[in-house]
N, C-alpha and C positions, 0 to 999 in steps of 0.2 A: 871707581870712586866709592867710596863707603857710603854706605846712607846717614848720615848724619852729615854730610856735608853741602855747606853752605852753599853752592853753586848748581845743585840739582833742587827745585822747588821737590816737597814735599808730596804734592799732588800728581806732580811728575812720576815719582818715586811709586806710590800706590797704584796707578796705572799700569807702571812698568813691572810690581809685581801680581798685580792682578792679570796682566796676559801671560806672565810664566807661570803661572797658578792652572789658568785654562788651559791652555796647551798643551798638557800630558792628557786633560779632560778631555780633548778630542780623540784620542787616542784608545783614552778606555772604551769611551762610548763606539767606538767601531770594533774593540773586541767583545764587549757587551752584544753586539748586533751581532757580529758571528756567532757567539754563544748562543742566542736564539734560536739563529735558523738551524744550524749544526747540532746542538744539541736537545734544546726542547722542542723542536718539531722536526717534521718528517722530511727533509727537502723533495723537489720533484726529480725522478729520476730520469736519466736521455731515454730507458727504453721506454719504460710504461708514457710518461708524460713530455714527450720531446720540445713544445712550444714552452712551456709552463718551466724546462731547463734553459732555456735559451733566455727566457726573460728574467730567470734569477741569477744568472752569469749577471745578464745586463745590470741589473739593480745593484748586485753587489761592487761590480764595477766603480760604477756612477758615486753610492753612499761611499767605498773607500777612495776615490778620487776627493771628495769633500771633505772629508773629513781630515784625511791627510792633508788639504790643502789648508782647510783653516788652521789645524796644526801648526802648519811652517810658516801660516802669516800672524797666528797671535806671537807665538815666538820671535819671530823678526820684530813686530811692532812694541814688545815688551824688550828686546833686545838694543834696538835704534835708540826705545825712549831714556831706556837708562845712559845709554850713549849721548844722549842730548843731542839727537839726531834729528831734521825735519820729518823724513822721510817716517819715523817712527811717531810722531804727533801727528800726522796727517793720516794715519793708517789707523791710529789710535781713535779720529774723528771719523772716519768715513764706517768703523766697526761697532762707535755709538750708536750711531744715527739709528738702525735697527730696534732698536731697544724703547724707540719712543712709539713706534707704531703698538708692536707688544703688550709693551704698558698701557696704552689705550685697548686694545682689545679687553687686556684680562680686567681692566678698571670696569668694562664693562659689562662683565658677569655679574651675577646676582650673588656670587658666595665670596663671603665675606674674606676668604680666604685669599683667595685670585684678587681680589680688590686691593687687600694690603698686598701682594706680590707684583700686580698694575702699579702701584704707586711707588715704589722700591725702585721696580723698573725705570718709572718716569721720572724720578727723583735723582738718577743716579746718571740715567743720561742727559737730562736738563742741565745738571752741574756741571759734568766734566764736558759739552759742547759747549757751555759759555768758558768755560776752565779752560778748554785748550787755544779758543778765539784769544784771550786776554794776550794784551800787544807784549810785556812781559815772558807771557810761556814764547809768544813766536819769535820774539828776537832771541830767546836763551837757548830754542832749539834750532834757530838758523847756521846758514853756515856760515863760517870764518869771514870775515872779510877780506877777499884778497885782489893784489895789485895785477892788472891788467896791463901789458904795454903791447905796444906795436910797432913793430918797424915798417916803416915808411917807405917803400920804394922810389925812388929815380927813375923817370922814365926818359 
């Protein structure tokens, strides 16, 4: 569907490219963390530090396991929503939700910086969690309505 058209709400639409937006950002940010340890520092070697190699296998593990996971799921949920999928408006709210605890944290530093990026935060998931509730968004990403029959057996 094009984005101008009349049967994907608008809000829907900015969602949907705001998770194909993030999505490559997961990405970088795990070759940015390899860059770290690989290049600007020393990692630990198996001979000299054998515990110290074992636990940054583990870690690196663990961070690209995440990272590649959120990846695949901003993806999908930007992928569903443009679809006018459920599946991708309920992924879409359960990936907000995060964002309001956040917002509260940084709301509650003292610099005045974190304050207005608190309130961004808080602003943005307040909207699109009442956004994605409206009966509207949920009947436009539900599915099809379809006919159900049965055959009846003769006993």
């Amino acid at each position: 569907m094009p984005i101008e058209s009349r049967s994907r709400p608008i809000g829907v639409t900015i969602l949907s490219l705001i998770a194909f937006t993030i999505s490559p950002v997961f990405v970088v940010l795990l070759g940015l963390f390899f860059y770290s340890i690989f290049v600007e520092a020393l990692p630990p070697s198996i001979r000299e530090d054998p515990q110290g190699f074992v636990w940054l296998c583990f870690w690196l593990t663990v961070v690209t396991a995440c990272l590649l996971t959120l990846a695949w799921i901003t993806f999908s949920a930007g992928l569903d929503l443009w679809r006018l999928k459920d599946r991708g408006r309920k992924l879409a709210y359960i990936s907000t939700i995060p964002f309001v605890p956040l917002g509260i944290g940084f709301l509650l530093s003292s610099d005045i910086g974190y304050k207005m990026l608190g309130a961004a935060f808080c602003a943005y998931a307040g909207f699109f969690l009442i956004y994605l509730r409206k009966r509207t968004i949920c009947r436009g990403t539900g599915r099809p309505a379809t006919l159900k029959f049965s055959i009846a057996r003769d006993k």
